[in-house]
C-alpha positions in Angstrom: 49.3 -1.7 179.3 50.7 -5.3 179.0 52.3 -7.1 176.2 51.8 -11.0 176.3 55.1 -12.1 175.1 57.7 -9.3 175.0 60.5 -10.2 172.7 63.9 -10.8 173.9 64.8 -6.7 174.1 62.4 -6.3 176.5 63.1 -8.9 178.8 67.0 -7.6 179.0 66.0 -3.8 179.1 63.5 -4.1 181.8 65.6 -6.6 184.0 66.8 -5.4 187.3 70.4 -4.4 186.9 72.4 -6.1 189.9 73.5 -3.3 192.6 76.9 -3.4 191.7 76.2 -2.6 187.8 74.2 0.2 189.3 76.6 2.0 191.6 79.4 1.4 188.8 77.5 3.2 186.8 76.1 6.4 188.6 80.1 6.1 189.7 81.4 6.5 186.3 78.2 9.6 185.8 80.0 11.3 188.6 83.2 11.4 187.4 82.4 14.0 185.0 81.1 16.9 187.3 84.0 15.9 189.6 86.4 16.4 186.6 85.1 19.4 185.6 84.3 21.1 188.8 88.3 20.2 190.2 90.6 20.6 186.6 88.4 22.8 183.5 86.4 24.8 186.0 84.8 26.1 182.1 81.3 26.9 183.2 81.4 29.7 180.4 77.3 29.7 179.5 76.2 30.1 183.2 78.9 32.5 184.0 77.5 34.8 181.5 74.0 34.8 183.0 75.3 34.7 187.1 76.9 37.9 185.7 73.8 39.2 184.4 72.0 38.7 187.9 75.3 40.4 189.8 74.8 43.5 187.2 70.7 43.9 188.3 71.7 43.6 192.2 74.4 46.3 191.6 71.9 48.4 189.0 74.3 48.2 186.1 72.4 47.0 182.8 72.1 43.4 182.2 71.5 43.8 178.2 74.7 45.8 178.0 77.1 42.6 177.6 76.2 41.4 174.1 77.2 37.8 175.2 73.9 37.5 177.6 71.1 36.7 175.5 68.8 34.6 177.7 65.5 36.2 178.2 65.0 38.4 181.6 63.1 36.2 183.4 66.5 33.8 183.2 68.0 36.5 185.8 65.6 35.8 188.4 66.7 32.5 188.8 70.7 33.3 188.4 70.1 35.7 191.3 70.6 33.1 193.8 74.3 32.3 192.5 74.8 36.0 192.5 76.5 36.2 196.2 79.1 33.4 195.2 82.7 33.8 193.7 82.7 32.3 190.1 85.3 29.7 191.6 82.5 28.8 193.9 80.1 28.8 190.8 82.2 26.5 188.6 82.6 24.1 191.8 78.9 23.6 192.5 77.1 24.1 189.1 78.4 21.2 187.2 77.1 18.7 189.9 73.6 20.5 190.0 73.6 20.0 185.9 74.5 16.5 186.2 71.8 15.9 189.3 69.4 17.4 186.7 69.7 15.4 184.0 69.3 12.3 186.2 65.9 14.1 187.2 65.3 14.0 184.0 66.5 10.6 182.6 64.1 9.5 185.9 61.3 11.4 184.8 60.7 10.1 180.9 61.3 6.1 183.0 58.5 6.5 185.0 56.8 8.4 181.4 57.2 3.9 179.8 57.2 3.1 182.7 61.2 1.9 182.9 62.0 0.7 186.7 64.7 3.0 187.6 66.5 -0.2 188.7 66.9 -1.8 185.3 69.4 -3.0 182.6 67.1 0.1 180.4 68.0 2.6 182.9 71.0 2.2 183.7 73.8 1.7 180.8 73.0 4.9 179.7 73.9 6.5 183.2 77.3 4.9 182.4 77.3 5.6 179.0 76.8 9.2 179.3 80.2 10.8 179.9 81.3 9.3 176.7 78.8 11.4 175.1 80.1 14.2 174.0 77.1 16.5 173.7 76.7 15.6 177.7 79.9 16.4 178.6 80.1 19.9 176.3 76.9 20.8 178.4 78.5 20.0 182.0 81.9 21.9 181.1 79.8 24.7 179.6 77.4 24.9 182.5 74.9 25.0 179.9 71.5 26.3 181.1 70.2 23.7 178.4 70.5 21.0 180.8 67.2 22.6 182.8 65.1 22.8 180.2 66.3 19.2 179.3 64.8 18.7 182.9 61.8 20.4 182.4 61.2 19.0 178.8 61.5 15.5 180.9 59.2 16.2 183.5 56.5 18.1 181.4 56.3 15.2 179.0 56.1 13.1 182.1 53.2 15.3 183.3 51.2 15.1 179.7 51.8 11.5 180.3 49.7 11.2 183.2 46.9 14.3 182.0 48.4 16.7 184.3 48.5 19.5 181.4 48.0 22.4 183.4 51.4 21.4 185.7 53.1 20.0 182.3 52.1 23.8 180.9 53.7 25.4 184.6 56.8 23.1 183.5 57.4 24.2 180.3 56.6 28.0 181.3 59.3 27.6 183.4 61.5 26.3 180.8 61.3 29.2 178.8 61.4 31.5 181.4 64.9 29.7 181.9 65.9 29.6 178.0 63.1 30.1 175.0 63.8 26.7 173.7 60.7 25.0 174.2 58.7 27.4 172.8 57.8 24.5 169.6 56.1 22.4 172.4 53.5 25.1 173.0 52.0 23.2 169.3 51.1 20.0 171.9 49.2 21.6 174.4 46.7 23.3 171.1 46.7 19.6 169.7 45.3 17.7 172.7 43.2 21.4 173.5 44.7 22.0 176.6 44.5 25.7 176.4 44.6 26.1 180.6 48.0 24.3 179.9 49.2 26.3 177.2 48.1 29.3 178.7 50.7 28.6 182.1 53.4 27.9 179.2 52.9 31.2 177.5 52.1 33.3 180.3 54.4 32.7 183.1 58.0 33.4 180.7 56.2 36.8 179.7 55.2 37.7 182.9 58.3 36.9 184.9 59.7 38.8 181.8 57.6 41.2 182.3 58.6 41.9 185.6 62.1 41.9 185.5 62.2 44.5 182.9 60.5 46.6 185.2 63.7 46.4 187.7 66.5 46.0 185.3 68.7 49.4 184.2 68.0 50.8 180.4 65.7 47.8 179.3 65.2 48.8 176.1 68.7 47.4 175.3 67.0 44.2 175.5 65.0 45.1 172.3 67.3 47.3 170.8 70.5 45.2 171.0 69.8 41.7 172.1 66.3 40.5 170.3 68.5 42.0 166.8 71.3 39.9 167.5 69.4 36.9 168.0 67.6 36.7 165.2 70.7 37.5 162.9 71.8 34.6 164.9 74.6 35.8 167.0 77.8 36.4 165.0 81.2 34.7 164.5 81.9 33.9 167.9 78.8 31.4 167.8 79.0 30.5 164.3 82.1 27.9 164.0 79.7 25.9 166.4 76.5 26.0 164.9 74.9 22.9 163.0 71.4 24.9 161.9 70.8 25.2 158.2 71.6 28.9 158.2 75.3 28.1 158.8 76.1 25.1 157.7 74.6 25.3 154.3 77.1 28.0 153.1 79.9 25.7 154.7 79.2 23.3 152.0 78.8 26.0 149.1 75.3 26.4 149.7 74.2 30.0 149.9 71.1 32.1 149.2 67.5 31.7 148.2 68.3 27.7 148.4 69.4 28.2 152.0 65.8 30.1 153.0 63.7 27.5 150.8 65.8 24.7 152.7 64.8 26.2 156.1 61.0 26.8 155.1 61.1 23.4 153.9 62.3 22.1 157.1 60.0 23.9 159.2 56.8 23.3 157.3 58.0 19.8 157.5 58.6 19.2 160.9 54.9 21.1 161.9 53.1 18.6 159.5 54.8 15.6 159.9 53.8 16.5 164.0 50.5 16.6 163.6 50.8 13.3 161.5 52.5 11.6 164.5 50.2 13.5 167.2 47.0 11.8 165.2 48.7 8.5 165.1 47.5 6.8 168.8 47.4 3.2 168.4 51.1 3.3 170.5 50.0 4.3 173.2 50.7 8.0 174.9 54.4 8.1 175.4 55.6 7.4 172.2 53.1 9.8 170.9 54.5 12.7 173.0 58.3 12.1 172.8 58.2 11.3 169.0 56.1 13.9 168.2 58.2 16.8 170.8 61.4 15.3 168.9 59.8 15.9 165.9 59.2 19.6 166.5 62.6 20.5 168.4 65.1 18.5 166.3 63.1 20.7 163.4 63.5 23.8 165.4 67.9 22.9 166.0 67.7 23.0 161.8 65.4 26.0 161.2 66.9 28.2 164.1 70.1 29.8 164.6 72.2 28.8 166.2 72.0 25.6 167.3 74.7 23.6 169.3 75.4 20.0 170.2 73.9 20.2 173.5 70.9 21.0 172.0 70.1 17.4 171.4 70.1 16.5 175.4 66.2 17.9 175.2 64.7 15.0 172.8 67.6 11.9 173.5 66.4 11.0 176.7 62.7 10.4 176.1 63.7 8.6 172.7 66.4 6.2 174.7 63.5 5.6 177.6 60.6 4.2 174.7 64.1 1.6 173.3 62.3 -1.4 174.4 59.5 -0.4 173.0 58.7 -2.6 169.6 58.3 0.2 166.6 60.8 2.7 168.6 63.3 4.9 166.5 65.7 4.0 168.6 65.4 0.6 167.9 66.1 1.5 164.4 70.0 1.4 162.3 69.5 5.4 161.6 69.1 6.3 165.3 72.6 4.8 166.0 74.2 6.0 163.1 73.5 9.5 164.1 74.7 9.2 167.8 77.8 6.6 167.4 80.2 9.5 165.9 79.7 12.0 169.2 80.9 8.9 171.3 84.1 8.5 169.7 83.5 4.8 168.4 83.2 6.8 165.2 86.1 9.0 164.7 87.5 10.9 161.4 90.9 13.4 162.3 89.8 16.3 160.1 86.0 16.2 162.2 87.4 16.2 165.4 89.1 19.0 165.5 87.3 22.1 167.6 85.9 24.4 164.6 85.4 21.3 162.8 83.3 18.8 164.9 80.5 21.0 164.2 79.7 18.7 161.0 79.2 16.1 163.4 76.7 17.6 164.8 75.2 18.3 162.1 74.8 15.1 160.7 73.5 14.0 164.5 70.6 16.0 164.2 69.9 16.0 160.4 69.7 12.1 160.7 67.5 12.1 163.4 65.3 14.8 162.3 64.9 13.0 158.7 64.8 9.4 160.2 61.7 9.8 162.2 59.9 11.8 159.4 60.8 8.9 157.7 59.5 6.5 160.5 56.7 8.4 160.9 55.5 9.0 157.1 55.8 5.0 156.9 54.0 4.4 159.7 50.9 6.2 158.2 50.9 3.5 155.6 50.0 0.5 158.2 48.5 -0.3 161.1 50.0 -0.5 164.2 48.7 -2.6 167.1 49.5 -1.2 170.4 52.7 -2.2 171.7 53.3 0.0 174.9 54.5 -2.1 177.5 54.9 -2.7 181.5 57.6 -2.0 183.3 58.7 -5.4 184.3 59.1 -6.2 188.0 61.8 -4.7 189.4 
């Protein structure tokens, strides 16, 4: 998959990055689990599911803290943090989430094939802590940032027609959190149904199977499943950016807000399959546009839906930048992420119950600009325009 003449983009991106550039960079990543692990010690989201796991080892129900709302499979892989103190917790887990989402960031490289060496790769390892939807997720100890991971590796996977271990990935990944669940439309497009089956079978089995061990189960279908789909209440709402809340923040309330979301939804499946059909770019582009398509979709539709959210589709769309015809080669795509850097900043959005327009606008931008990119591409042809990584 070579270009003859890659234009001057390319030829920086895909540069090796001299060592020093390198180390200063992956120096300046680490500074933020080292922050948080040593002065916020947060670690808030993962907290509530380690306790989860200590409440099954000691028979007490899991279900019965409204705060936990993972699915039970997410237990059986909390257990292992179960022995620890949550100082010991808050120490380690924000340097496993930010080891992660350099798994990650590695995996969608080798999906355009980026040298891991290069200019491409590396400024956004530097770049990183002074995004703020990263560095919510670290101080959170969100479990978003594995099925970031996982979203990586099983479009990595799909990539190079492993579908069966791309399915085991994303089974995993919701198994860890249900957020993934959008992708399972992917596998039924390219008729991998052995692959789809390992996404939809292993979360309901491992499910399955803790709910057999757990004390008074039934609180997870009586309490927790309810209070989901109402979308949590007012303790998650000042931070969520899907349609259902933000809509009545700007005077928008009833029948309009469900047509909105329907809209949205139906939108985001069709425009999918649109991008899914379109092949002349080669198979990464096709994969990551079309999974961003479907989750940043899913962020509006759902509730809720936080910042962080967003760490599941920006890495493959920042790996496929020197890639001519890529969104994020496009004025919209920077638009939407320039404000959660703080190159962009406005007094009355930053403050804490506030900043959640922000977000909003991120992903409402996004989500409409590669509709957008997508609906015009159907009007031309496209000649293929995946490239080789350079040398490294």
């Amino acid at each position: 998959m070579l270009v003859s003449s890659p234009d001057l983009a390319q030829r920086l991106a895909y540069r090796r990055a001299p060592l020093a550039a390198r180390v200063i960079a992956y120096v300046v990543y680490a500074l933020v689990p080292i922050w948080v692990a040593r002065d916020a010690a947060s670690d808030e989201d993962n907290l509530i599911v380690v306790r989860a796991a200590r409440n099954l080892v000691h028979g007490i129900a899991p279900y019965a803290d409204k705060r936990f709302v993972y699915p039970p499979s997410s237990i059986a892989f909390a257990v292992v943090l179960a022995p620890f103190s949550d100082k010991t917790v808050q120490n380690v887990v924000p340097f496993g989430l930010a080891a992660m989402m350099i798994v990650g960031w590695w995996a969608v490289l080798r999906l355009f094939e980026v040298p891991w060496r290069s200019w491409l790769a590396t400024v956004p390892i530097a770049l990183a802590p002074l995004f703020a939807p990263f560095f919510n997720a670290i101080v959170l100890g969100s479990w978003t940032v594995p099925v970031a991971m996982l979203a990586c590796v099983a479009l990595l996977l799909m990539g190079r027609d492993r579908w069966a271990l791309a399915g085991v990935a994303i089974g995993l990944s919701i198994a860890v959190k249900p957020m993934l669940i959008p992708l399972g439309l992917i596998f039924l497009l390219a008729r991998r149904w052995g692959g789809f089956a390992f996404a939809a079978g292993i979360p309901v089995l491992m499910s399955a199977a803790t709910l057999l061990v757990v004390a008074d189960p039934k609180l997870f279908f009586t309490k927790t499943v309810p209070f989901l789909v109402g979308g949590q209440d007012s303790y998650s709402q000042p931070y969520d950016l899907s349609l259902g809340t933000m809509l009545p923040r700007l005077g928008i309330h009833g029948p309009v807000v469900a047509a909105a979301r329907l809209l949205v939804a139906v939108a985001a499946v069709v425009v999918a399959v649109w991008r899914w059909r379109q092949e002349s770019r080669g198979q990464a582009p096709r994969l990551v546009e079309t999974s961003s398509i479907l989750m940043l979709g899913t962020f509006l539709v759902s509730s809720p839906g936080f910042d962080h959210y967003i760490l599941l589709v920006l890495p493959g769309l920042l790996a496929g930048a020197a890639t001519l015809g890529s969104p994020a080669r496009t004025v919209w795509f920077w638009t939407a992420l320039l404000p959660q850097t703080g190159a962009v900043r406005v007094q009355e959005l930053d403050e804490l119950h506030r900043r959640v327009y922000k977000d909003f606008f991120m992903v409402l931008v996004l989500f409409a600009g590669l509709v957008v990119h997508t609906v015009r591409r159907r009007r031309r042809t496209v000649p293929d325009l995946t490239v080789a990584a350079q040398p490294a």
